[in-house]
N, C-alpha and C positions, 0 to 999 in steps of 0.2 A: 510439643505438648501445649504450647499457649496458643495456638492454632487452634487442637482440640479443646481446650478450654472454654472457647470463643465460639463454638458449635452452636446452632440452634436449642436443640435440648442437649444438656448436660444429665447424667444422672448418676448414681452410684449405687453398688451392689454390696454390702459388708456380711462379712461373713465371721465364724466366728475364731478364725486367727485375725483379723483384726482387733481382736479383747486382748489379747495375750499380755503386751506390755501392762495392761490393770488390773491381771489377775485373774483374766479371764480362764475357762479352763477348753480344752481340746479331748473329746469325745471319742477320739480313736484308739485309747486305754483307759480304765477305768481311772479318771483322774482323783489322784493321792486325797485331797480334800474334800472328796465327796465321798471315797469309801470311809475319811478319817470321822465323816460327822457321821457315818450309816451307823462304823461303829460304835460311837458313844450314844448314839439312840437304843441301838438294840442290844446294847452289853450294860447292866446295871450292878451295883455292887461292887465290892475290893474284896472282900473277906472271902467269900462266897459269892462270884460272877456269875449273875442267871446270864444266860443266852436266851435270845428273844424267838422266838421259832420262823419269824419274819425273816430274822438274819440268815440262818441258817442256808433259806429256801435263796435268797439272795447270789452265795453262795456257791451252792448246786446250778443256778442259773449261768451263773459265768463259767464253769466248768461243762455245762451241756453246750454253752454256746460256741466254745472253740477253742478257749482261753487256753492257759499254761496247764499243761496235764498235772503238774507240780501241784495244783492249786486244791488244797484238803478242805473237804468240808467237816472233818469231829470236831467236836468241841474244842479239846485240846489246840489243834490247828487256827481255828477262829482267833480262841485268845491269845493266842501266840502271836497272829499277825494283829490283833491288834495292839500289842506292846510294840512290834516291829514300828505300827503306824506312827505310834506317841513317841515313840526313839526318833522317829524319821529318818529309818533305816529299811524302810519298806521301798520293795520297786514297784512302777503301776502292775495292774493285771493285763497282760498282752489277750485283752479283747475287747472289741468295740460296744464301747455302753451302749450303743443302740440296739446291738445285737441281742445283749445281755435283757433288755428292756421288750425286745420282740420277743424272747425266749419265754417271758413271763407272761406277755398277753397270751401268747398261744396255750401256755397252758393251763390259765386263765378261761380261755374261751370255750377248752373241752371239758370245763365246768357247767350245772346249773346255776344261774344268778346268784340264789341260795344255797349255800350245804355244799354236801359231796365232796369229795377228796379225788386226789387225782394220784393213782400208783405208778411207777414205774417200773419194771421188774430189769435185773441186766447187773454188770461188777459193778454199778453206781446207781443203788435205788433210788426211785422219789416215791415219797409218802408224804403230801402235802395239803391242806385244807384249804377251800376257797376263802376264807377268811383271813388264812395265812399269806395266798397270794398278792387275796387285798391290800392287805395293811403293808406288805413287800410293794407292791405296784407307788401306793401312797406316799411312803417311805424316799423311795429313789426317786418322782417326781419332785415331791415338796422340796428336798433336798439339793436336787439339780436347778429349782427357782434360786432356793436362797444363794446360791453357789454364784448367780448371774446379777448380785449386787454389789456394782463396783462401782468407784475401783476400792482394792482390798488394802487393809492400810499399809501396805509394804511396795505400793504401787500406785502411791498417788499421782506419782510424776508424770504416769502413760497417758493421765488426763490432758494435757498440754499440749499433745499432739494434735487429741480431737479438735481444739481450741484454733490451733493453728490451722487445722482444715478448714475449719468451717470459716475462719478469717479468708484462706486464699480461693474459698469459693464464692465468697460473697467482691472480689473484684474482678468478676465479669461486668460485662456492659448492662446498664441498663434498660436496654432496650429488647434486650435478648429475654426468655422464658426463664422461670424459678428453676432453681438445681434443683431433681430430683433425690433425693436419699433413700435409698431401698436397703430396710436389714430384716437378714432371718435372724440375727440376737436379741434377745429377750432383755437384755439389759438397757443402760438412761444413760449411758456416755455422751449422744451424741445429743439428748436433751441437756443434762449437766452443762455442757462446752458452750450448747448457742447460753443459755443462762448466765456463766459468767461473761459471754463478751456480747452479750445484750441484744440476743440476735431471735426473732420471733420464727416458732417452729410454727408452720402450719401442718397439723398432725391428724387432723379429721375428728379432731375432737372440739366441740365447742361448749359453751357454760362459765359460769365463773366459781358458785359454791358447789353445783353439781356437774360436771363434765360428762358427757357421755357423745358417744361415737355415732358422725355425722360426717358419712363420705363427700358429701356434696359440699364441706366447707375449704376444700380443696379445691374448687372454680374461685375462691373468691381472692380478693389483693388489698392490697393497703396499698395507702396515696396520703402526702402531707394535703392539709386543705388550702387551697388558694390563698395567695398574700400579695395578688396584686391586681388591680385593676384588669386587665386581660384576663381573672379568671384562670391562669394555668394553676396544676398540680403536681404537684411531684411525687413518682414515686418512692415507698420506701424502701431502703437500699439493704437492710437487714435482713431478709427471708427466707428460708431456706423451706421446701417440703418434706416431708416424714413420713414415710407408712413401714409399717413392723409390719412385716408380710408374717410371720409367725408367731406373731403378739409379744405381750410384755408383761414383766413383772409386774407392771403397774397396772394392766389391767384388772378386774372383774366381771364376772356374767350374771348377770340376772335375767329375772321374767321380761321379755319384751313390751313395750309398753307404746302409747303415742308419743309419750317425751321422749323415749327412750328406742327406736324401732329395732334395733339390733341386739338393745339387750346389754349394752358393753360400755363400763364407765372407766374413768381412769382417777386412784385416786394415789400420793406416796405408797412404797412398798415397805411396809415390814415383815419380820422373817414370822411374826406370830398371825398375819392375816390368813384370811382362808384361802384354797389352793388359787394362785391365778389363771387368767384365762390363756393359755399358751397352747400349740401346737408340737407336744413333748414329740422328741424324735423315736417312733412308735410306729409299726406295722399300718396304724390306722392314720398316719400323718396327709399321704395322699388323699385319701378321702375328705379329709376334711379341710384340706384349701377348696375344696369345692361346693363349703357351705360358708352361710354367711357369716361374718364380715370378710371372711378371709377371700373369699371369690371375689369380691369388688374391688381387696386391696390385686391381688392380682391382676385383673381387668385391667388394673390403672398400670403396673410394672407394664404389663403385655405391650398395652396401647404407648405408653411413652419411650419404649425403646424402638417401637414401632416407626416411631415420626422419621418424616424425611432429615438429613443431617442430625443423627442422635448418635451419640459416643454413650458408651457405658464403661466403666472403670469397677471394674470387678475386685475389691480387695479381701482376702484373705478366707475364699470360698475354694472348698476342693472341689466344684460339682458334682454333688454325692446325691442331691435331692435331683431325679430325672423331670418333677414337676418345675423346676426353676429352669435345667436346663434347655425342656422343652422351647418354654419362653425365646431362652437366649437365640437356642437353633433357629427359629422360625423370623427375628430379627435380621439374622447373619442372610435372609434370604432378601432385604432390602438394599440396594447396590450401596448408598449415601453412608451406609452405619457401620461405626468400628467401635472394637471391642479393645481393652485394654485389659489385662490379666497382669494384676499383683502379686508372687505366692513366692516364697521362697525357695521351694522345691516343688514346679509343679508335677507331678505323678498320675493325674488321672487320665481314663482315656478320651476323653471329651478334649482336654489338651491335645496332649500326642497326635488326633486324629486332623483338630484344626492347624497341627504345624505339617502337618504332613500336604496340609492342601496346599502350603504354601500365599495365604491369602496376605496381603499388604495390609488389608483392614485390620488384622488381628495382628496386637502388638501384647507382647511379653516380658513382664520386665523380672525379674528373677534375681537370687542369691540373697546372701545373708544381711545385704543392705539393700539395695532397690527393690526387694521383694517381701520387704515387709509394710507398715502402713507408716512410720514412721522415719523408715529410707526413704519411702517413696514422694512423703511430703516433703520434707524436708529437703531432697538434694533432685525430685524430679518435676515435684508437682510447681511448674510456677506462680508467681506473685503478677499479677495484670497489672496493676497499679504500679509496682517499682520496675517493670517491664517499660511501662510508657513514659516515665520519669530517664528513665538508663537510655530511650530513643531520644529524648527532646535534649537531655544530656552532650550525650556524642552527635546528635545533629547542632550542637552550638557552636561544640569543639569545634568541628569541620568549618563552622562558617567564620568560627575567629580563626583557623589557621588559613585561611582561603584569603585573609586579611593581613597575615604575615608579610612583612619584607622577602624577596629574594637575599639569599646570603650576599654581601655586599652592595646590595641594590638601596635605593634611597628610598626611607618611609615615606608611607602615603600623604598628600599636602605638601610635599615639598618638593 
């Protein structure tokens, strides 16, 4: 592993079971804390609980999408689980929010922009208004942003990890190229982490009072300035690169501008700011890595796993998105490149297919410890720096025991 470390490009892919230990949530059930705030948005009152008609449709969605046939949408039922929710004695919904989330665009989209209702007839009617979908659509977005603002206070601890990464990635050589960081999570863990241990994200964002997004500030490097007569430099040893291939909390969009050519600033997130600019996982998600900014953060993933000797260290991605995997496929077609796969249990067929081929380049580290991000730093990923410390070490041993007496034999000098 300190081998691959040592790689030309280094890069990494985070996914979002890498959140997990901060609260992060996993999308393959309706996660507890996002249905827990739908329902105190859409249920007001104690005395007399209105039900918001947004909820309802909500609802109906996760049960057309596949979910637990269990799952009632009357009133009755809503408010029931939402007491279940505040007891926290509720179980997730056994369906994929994404799905749940496609369910809503599509029938959204056999909408006019304005007006109209959308019926369904069959044992489980829909009778829903575009307006209603709307504010449904809005609802489970904004909701799944603030959800991605970690860590949560019951999780502060999982920040320490990230800390510790971006420590054991900053003792590569210096001569080698910046570690790449590639996340589809929406959230600032891995900004947070260089922050406390004082480490400069170059993130394509440049400004000071106003930030806005500037791919091209990712050719540039830092260097201390000469202090000696010979004019050398040194460079800076803190750097790591950043691109949210599916954007951030932090982001926002605006009108494009000259200052601004993308349109895309970055400013803190709070949960009261207007929607941010994200790539919500949505029927329309492919489409739109293929507009701008997101196409050029891509370009760059494409192009840097691309390079000759580039290792990529996959952590906590099921490859669920075929636009990412693409990417990876088309890397695994360059002889020099290996693929490192973090998951606890991996399940998908994009695994299964790459263990079937048997490839040496793909390496898999798995189970309830090395398959996570915090097994895997901790007891896999090594330290370069106490690495070449632990050689110079035991190369000293060996040259004082080479300097030992033979048993019985007379010291040296005499």
């Amino acid at each position: 592993m300190g081998t691959l470390l040592k790689t030309e490009t280094v890069s990494l892919l985070l996914g979002a079971g890498a959140s997990v230990d901060c609260g992060g949530q996993l999308i393959g059930s309706v996660p507890l804390p996002v249905e827990r705030m739908l329902n105190n948005q859409g249920i007001t009152g104690t005395q007399r609980p209105r039900l918001r008609r947004w909820l309802r449709a909500l609802y109906l969605a996760v049960r057309y999408a596949g979910g637990d046939d269990n799952t009632s949408v009357s009133r009755e039922a809503i408010l029931a689980r939402r007491e279940a929710l505040d007891r926290e004695i509720a179980q997730p919904l056994r369906v994929n929010l994404e799905t749940v989330l496609a369910t809503l665009h599509r029938w959204r989209s056999a909408l006019p922009e304005t007006g109209g209702r959308l019926r369904i007839d069959g044992a489980l009617p829909v009778d829903i208004g575009s307006s209603d979908l709307d504010e449904c659509i809005r609802h489970v977005t904004n909701t799944l942003a603030s959800a991605c603002d970690l860590p949560t206070e019951d999780k502060q601890d999982g920040l320490a990890t990230y800390g510790v990464l971006v420590r054991k990635l900053l003792t590569r050589p210096l001569n080698l190229k910046r570690v790449n960081v590639f996340t589809l999570n929406y959230d600032t863990l891995v900004e947070q982490a260089a922050d406390a241990t004082g480490v400069v994200l170059l993130d394509g964002f440049v400004g000071t009072q106003s930030r806005v997004l500037r791919p091209e500030s990712y050719d540039q490097d830092l260097y201390f300035p000469a202090e000696t007569t010979e004019g050398r430099v040194h460079r800076f040893d803190r750097v790591l690169h950043l691109y949210k291939l599916h954007g951030s909390i932090t982001w926002t969009g605006h009108e494009p501008t000259l200052e601004n050519p993308y349109g895309v600033s970055s400013t803190a997130f709070t949960p009261q700011q207007t929607q941010p600019l994200l790539i919500y996982p949505t029927p329309a998600k492919y489409g739109e890595t293929l507009g701008l900014p997101y196409s050029e953060l891509f370009r760059r993933f494409a192009d840097a796993i691309a390079q000759p000797q580039s290792v990529l260290f996959v952590i906590g991605y099921g490859f669920g998105d075929e636009h990412v995997n693409a990417i990876i496929r088309q890397a695994l077609a360059v002889p020099s490149f290996t693929l490192v796969i973090v998951d606890p249990s991996p399940k998908s067929a994009f695994v299964t297919k790459l263990r079937e081929q048997q490839d040496r380049r793909v390496w898999v580290a798995e189970g309830p410890t090395l398959g996570t991000l915090a097994g895997f730093v901790s007891c896999v990923l090594p330290d370069l720096q106490d690495e070449e410390i632990r050689k110079k070490v035991l190369a000293t041993r060996k040259a004082l025991g080479e300097l030992q007496p033979a048993a019985g034999g007379a010291p040296h000098g005499e």
